[in-house]
C-alpha positions as CSV (number, residue, x, y, z in Angstrom):
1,X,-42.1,-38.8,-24.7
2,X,-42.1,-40.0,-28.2
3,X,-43.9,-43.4,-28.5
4,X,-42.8,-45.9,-31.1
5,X,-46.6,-46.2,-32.4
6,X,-47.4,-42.5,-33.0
7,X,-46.3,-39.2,-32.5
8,X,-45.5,-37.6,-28.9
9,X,-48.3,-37.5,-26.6
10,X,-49.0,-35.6,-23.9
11,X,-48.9,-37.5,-20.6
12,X,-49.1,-37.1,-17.2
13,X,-46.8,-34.7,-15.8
14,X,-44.8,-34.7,-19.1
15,X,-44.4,-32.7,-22.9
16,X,-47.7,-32.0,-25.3
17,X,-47.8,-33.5,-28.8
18,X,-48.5,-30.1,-31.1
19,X,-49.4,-33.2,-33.7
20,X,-53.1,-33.7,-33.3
21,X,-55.5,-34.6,-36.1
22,X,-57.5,-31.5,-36.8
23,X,-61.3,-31.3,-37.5
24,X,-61.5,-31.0,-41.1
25,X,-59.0,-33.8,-41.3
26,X,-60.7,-36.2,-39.1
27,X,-64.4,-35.3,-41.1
28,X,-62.4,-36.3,-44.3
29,X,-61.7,-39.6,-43.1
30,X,-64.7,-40.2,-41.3
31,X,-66.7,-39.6,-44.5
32,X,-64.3,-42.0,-46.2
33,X,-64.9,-44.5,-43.4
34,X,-68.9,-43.7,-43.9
35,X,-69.0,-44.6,-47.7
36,X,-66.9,-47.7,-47.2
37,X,-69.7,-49.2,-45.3
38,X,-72.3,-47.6,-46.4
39,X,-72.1,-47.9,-50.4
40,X,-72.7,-51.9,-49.8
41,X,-75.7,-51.2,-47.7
42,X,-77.0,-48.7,-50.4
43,X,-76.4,-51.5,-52.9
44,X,-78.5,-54.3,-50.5
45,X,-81.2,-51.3,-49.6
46,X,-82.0,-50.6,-53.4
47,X,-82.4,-54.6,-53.9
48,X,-84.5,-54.9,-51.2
49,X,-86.6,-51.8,-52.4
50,X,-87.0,-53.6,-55.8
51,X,-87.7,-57.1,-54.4
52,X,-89.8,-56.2,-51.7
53,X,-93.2,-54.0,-52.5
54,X,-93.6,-52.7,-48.3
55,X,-92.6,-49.6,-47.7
56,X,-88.9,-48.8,-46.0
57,X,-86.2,-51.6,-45.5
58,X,-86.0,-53.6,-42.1
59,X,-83.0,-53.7,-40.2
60,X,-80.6,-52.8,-42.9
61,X,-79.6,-49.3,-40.7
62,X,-79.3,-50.9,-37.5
63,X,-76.9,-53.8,-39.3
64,X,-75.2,-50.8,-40.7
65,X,-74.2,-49.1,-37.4
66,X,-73.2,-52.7,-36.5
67,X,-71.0,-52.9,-39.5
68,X,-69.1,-49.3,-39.0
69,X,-69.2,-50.0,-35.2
70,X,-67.2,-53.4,-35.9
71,X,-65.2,-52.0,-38.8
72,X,-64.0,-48.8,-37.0
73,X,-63.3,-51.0,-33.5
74,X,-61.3,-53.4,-35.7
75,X,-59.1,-51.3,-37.6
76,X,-58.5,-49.1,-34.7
77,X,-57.2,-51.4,-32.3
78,X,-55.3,-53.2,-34.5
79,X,-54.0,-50.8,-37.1
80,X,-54.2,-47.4,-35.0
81,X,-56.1,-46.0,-38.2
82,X,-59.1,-46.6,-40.2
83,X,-59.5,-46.9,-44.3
84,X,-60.1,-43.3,-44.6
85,X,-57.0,-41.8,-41.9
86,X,-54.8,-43.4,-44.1
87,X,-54.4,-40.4,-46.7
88,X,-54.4,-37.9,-44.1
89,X,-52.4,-39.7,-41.8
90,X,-54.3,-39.8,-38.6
91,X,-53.9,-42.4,-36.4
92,X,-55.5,-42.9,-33.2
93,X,-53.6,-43.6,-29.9
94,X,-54.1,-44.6,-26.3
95,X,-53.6,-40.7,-24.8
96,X,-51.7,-42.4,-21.5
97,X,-49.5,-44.4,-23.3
98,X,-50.0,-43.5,-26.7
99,X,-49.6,-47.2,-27.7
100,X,-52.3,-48.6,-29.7
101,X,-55.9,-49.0,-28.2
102,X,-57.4,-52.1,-27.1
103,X,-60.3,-53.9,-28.4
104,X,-62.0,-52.2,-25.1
105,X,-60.9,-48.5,-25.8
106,X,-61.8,-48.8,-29.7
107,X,-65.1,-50.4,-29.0
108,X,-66.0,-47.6,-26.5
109,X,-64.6,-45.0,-28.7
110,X,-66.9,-46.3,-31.4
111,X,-70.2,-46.8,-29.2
112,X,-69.6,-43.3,-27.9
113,X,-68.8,-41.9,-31.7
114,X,-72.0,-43.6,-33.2
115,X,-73.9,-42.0,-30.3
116,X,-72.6,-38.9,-31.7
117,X,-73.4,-39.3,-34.7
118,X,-77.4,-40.7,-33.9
119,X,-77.6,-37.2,-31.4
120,X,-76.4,-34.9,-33.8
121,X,-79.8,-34.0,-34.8
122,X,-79.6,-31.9,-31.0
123,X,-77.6,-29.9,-29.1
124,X,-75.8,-32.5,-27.2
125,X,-74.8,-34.8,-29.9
126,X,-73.4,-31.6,-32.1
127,X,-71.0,-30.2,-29.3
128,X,-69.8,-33.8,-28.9
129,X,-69.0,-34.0,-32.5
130,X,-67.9,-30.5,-32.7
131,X,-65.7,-30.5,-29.0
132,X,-62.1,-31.0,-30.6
133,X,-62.3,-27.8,-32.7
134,X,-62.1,-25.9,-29.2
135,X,-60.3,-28.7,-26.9
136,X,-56.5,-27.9,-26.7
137,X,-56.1,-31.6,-27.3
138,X,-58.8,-31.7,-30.2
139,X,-60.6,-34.8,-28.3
140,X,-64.2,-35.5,-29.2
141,X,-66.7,-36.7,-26.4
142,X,-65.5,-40.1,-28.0
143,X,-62.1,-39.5,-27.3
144,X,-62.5,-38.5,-24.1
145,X,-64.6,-41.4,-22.9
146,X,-62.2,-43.9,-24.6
147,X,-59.3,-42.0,-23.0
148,X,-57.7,-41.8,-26.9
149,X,-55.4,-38.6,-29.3
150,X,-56.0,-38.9,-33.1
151,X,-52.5,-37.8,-33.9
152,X,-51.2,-36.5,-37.4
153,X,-47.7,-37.6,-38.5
């Protein structure tokens, strides 16, 4: 089946896309993505730094996972592709439908990403990251919770 919104996706009982965003492609954009949001809050950070004699910055990290939380939900459920999967073209897709995601799927694709991202540091966070480099469908932990393809057109 060949949706309108992306490329074909494999659904229930029916074809596989061979299309899927690959790893190195979908850490491109992701970096992208993370100095989109993060430059500005490098910018406040270093004022802060310089206006404020304490030690360490309050809140400004927490605001930022807020930020790339909201930024990546956003553009995913309503363009099907962030800033960054734009030159790669990767988009992301519902995997039942492969229609565009809903505010619900993008926001728990985002929670579940960020997660990811703050776990990293062990073993469980890192094969979460790392699971679409060995999945046949090259679905994340995110992905899978979120029931969403990043495809490649």
């Amino acid at each position: 089946m060949t949706p309108g919104y992306g490329g074909a996706v494999g659904m229930a009982g029916g074809g596989v896309a061979t299309n899927y965003g690959a790893f190195g492609w979908r850490l491109l954009a992701y970096i992208i993505d993370a100095l989109i949001v993060g430059i500005p809050f490098g910018i406040i950070a270093a004022i802060l730094r310089i206006s404020y004699t304490s030690s360490g910055y309050y809140g400004i990290s927490g605001l930022e996972s807020l930020v790339f939380i909201a930024y990546v939900t956003y553009m995913w459920s309503s363009r099907g592709q962030t800033i960054g999967m734009i030159p790669f073209n990767l988009k992301v897709v519902d995997a039942t439908t492969g229609g565009p995601l809903t505010m619900t799927k993008a926001l728990i694709r985002a929670v579940v990403l960020m997660a990811e991202i703050y776990f990293c540091v062990c073993i469980v966070g890192l094969v979460g990251a790392l699971w679409m480099i060995w999945d046949p469908r090259k679905q994340a932990f995110h992905d899978k919770a979120a029931g969403t393809l990043v495809l490649k057109s």
